[in-house]
C-alpha positions, 0 to 999 in steps of 0.5 A: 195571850197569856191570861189569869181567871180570878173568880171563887165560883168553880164552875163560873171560872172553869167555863171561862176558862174552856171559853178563852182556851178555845178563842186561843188564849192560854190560862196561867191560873184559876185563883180563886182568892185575891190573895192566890191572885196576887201570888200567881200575877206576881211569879207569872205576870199575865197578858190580861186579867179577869177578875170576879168583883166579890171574892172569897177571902180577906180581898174583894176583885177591886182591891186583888187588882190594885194589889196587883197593879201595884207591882205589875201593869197589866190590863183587867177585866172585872166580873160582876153578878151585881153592879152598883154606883159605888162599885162601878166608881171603885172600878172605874178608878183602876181604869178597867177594860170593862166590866161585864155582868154574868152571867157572861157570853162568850160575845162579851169576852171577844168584845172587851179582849178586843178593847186592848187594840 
């Protein structure tokens, strides 16, 4: 599966990334601004998307996904250091995988991947 990281703490996205590599999946891209995001979704559609709610940059996770939902379906699975009420109702109206809450295990990734069927 062909997924994109989208997170700005380097060191975070490049442990998911060593994670997903070795569950066999293939990384198209560390991005580490919603605006990256966009551009890299859009010239190279993804499988799947992990995206960091809190975002360096003009665009948080949340509104990186809607942008990019808005020109490609493709299935998301939000990170968060935090989850409040708000937040969780923003991504529960993009009709997320899941949410996973770092720091996060490499059972949690299995798991919500699993959720695409």
């Amino acid at each position: 599966m062909n997924i994109l990281i989208v997170e700005d703490e380097y060191l975070i996205a490049l442990v998911l990334q060593q994670d997903l590599m070795q569950l066999g999946h293939t990384i198209i891209g560390l991005a580490p601004t919603g605006e990256k995001a966009v551009e890299i979704a859009v010239a190279q559609p993804p499988d799947l998307m992990f995206i960091d709610i809190s975002l360096a940059g003009a665009l948080d996770g949340v509104e990186t996904a809607q942008q990019i939902r808005s020109q490609i379906d493709v299935p998301i699975i939000f990170m968060t250091g935090y989850a409040d009420d708000e937040m969780m109702s923003r991504v529960a109206q993009l009709g997320a995988l899941a949410c996973l809450i770092k720091p996060i295990q490499i059972n949690q990734v299995v798991r919500a991947i699993e959720l695409m069927g």
